[in-house]
N, C-alpha and C positions, 0 to 999 in steps of 0.2 A: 279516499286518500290514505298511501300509509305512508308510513315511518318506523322501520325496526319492525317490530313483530307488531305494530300496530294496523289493523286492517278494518274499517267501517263500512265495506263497501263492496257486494261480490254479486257475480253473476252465478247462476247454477242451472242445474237441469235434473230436473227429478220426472223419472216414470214409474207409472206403480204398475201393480202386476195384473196380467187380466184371469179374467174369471176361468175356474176351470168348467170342462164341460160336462151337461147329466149326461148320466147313462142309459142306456136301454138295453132292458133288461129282464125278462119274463123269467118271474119264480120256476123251478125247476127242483122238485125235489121226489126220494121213491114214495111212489101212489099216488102223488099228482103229477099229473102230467101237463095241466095249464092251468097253473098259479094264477097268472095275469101278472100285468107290470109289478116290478120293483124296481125300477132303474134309480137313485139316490143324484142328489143337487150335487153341482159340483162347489167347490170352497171359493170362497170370498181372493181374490187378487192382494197381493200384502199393499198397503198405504207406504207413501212415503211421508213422516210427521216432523214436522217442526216440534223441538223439545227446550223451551228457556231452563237454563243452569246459571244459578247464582255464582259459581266459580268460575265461569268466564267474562272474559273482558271485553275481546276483541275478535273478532270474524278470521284470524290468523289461520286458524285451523281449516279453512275452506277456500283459502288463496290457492291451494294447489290441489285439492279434489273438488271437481267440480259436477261429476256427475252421481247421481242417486237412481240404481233403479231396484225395486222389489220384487219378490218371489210371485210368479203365478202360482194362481191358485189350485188344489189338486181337481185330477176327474170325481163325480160321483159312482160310487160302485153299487153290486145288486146288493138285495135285502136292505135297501132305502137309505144304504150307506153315501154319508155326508162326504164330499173332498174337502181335504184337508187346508185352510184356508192360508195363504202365500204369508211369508213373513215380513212384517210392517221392518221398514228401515227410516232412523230415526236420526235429523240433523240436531244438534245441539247446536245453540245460541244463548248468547248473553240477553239478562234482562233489556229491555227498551230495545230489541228488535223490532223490524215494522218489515213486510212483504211486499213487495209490489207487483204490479201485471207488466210485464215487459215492454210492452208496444204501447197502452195505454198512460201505463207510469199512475195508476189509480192502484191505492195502497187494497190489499186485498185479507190481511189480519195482522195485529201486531200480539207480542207476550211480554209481558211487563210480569210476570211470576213465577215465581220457582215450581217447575213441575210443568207449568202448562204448556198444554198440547193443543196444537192445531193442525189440521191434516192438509198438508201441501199439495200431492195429488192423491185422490181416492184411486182405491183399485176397482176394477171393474165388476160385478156380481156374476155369482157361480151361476152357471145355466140349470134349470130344471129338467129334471131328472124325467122319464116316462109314465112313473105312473100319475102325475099331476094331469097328466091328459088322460085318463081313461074318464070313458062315460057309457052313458045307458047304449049308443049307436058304436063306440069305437073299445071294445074290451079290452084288444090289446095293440095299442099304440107301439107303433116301433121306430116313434123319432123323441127328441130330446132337444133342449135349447143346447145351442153353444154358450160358452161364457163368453160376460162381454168383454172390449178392449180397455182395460187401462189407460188413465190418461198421462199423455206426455209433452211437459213446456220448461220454457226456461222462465228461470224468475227472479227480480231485482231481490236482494236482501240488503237492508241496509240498520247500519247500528245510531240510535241513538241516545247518549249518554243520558242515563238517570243522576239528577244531581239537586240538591235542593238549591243552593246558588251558583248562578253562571256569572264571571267574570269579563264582562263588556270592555274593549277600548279598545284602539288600536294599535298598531304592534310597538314594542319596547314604548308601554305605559306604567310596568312594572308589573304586569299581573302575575307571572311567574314569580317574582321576588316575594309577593305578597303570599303568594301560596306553601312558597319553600317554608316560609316565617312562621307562620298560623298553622301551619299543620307540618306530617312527618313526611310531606311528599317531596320528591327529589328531584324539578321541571331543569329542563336544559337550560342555561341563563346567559345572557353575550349580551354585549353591548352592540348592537345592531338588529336591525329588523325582523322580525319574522324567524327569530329565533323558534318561537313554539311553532312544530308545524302537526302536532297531535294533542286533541285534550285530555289535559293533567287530573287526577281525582284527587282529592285529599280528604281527612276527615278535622273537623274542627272539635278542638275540645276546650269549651267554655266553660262557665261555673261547675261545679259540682260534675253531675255526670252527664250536662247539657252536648250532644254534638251531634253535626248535622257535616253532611258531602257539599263539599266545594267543586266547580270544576273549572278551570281553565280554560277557555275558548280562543285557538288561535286568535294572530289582531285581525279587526276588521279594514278595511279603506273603502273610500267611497266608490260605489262600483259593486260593493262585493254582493250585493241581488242580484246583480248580472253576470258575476261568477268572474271580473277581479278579483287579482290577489289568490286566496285561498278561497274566497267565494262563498255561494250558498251551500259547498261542501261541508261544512262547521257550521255554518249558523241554523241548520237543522238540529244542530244538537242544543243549543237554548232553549229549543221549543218544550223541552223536558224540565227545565227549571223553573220553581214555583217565585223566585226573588231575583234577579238581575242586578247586580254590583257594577255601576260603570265607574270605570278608572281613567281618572284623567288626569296627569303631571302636573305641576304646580307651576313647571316654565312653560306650558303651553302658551301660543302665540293667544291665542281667544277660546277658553274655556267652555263659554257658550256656542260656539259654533261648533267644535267637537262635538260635544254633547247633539245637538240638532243632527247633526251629520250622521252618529250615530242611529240615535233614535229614526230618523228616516230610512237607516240600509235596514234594520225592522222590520217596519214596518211597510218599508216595499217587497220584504221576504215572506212576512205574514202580517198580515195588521193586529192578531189576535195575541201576538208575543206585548203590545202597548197594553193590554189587559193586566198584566203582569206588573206586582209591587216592584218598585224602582230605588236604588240606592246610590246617590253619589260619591265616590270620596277620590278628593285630591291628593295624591302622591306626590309620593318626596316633596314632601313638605318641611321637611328639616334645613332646607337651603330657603326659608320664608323667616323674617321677622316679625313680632305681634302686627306691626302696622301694615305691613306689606301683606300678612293674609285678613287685614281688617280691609283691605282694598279690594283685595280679592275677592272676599266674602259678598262685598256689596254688586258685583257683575255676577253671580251665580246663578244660575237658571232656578225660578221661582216656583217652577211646579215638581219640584222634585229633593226631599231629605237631603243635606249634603253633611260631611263632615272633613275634617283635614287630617292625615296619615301618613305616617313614614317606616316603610316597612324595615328601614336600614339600621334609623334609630330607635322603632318600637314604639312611635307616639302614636297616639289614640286607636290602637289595636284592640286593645279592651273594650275600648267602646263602641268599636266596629264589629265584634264579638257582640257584645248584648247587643245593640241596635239590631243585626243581623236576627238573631235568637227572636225577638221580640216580634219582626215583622212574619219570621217564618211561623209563629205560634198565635198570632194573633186570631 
C-alpha cells in the first residue's frame, strides 16, 4: 500500500555474483624447471545483503530500483594467488522488515535492529585452484574448478511497523484525532471514512520522562481478513504491537458488536494478535452526560479494561496515558 512517499510493500530482484575461477598454473621460475602446481582459488562472488537502518521509515526508496545484482568474483592466479572476492551490494531497510519467498509467500528472515545483516542472495564459491589436486599419481594437474553460479530470484519485502500501541477501530473512530492530541504527529484528519490510508507513528510523552510509539492503523471493516477495504494490507502491521487500544465512539449504534467485529477481523488475520493486552476507550465522549455514560458503562464488553475519552476536549487523556504506561510495563 502507499501513499505520498509512503511505501510498505515492494517486489525486488537480487543476484549475487558468481565465483571466480582457480587457476592452473605450474610454478616456473630460473632453475626450476617443474615447480608443480600453484594455480590460486578464485574469490568468493559479492552477496547481495539486506541491511535494517534505524533512519528509515518506509520501503520508498525501492519503488523505483528494483533490481540488485553483485560483483563476480576474481580468477585465482599463479603462486597460490587468491581472486579477489566480488563486492557484496547492500539494500537498506527500515527496522520491522520481514522477507518472503515469492511463490511460497513463507517469510524467509526478518531485521528488527540497527545494523543487522542478512544475506538475501549468497554469491557463488571461488573454484579451486590446481594445486588442491596434485597427488602422489597426478604431480601436475592441469585443470582447476570453475566458480560457482550465483544465485538469482525475486523476493517479497514487506514493512511492518514497530510500535508499542496499535490503534484498533474502524474508520473515522477518531483515531487520528486521538494521535494528533497525545503526541507531536501530524495524521491527515476529514470528516469521512478512510481518511488514514497509511500508518501514523507518534511518540507519547507521559509522566516525567515515561514515552513509548503509538501507531495509527488505518480503519478496519468487516471483511478486512479477506482483504476489504484496506484489508490484511495494515493489519499485518499490528502484529508488531505489544498493547492494542480499540477505539470506539461514544454514538455508536452498539458498542459491543463493534468490539466483537473487531476482535473477530483479528483473529481471523491471526488468532495470535488475541494474545495481546487489550484497551478499550470510548471516544468523543464529550457529547455523553454522567448518566448517559453510566448507561453505557453498563452494556460494555466484560472481558476487556475500558475507559471514556475525548480527544477534542482532553477528558481522561491522562489516564489513558498512565493506563497505557502501566500495561506496557507490567
Amino acid at each position: 500500500m502507499t501513499e505520498g512517499n509512503f511505501v510498505d510493500y515492494v517486489k525486488v530482484h537480487a543476484a549475487s555474483g558468481k565465483g571466480g575461477k582457480g587457476s592452473v598454473h605450474l610454478h616456473r621460475e630460473k632453475f626450476i624447471t617443474k615447480g608443480g602446481p600453484d594455480g590460486g582459488d578464485g574469490g568468493r562472488g559479492g552477496h547481495v545483503i539486506i541491511r535494517a537502518d534505524k533512519s528509515l521509515w518506509t520501503l520508498y526508496h525501492l519503488k523505483f530500483k528494483k533490481h540488485f545484482r553483485a560483483n563476480h568474483g576474481g580468477d585465482g592466479a599463479k603462486s597460490r594467488s587468491t581472486g579477489k572476492d566480488g563486492e557484496d551490494i547492500y539494500i537498506d531497510v527500515p527496522l520491522g522488515t520481514i522477507v518472503r519467498n515469492i511463490e511460497t509467500e513463507e517469510i524467509i528472515f526478518e531485521v528488527t535492529e540497527h545494523g543487522e545483516e542478512k544475506i538475501l542472495a549468497e554469491g557463488g564459491m571461488g573454484g579451486r585452484g590446481n594445486w588442491h589436486f596434485k597427488s602422489s599419481t597426478n604431480q601436475t594437474p592441469r585443470y582447476a574448478q570453475p566458480g560457482v553460479e550465483g544465485h538469482e530470484d525475486w523476493f517479497q519485502i514487506e514493512l511492518k511497523i514497530l510500535a508499542d500501541v496499535g490503534l484498533v477501530g474502524f474508520p473515522n473512530a477518531g483515531k487520528s484525532t486521538l494521535l494528533s492530541v497525545i503526541t507531536s504527529a501530524k495524521p491527515k484528519i476529514a470528516d469521512y471514512a478512510f481518511t488514514t490510508l497509511k500508518p501514523n507513528l507518534g511518540i507519547v510523552k507521559n509522566r516525567g520522562f515515561q514515552t513509548f510509539v503509538m501507531a495509527d492503523i488505518p480503519g478496519i471493516i468487516e471483511g478486512a481478513h479477506e482483504g476489504k477495504g484496506l484489508g490484511h494490507r495494515f493489519l499485518r502491521h499490528i502484529e508488531r504491537n505489544s498493547t492494542l487500544l480499540f477505539l470506539i465512539p461514544a454514538d455508536s449504534d452498539d458498542i459491543q458488536k463493534e468490539y466483537k467485529i473487531l476482535l473477530n477481523e483479528l483473529k481471523q488475520h491471526n488468532p495470535e494478535l488475541l494474545d495481546k493486552k487489550r484497551l478499550l476507550a470510548i471516544s468523543k465522549s464529550d457529547m455523553l452526560d454522567e448518566e448517559l455514560e453510566a448507561e453505557i458503562k453498563k452494556e460494555l464488553p466484560k472481558d476487556i479494561p475500558s475507559l471514556f475519552i475525548s480527544s477534542v476536549a482532553e477528558k481522561g487523556l491522562t489516564e489513558l496515558k498512565d493506563t497505557l504506561w502501566k500495561m506496557l510495563n507490567d
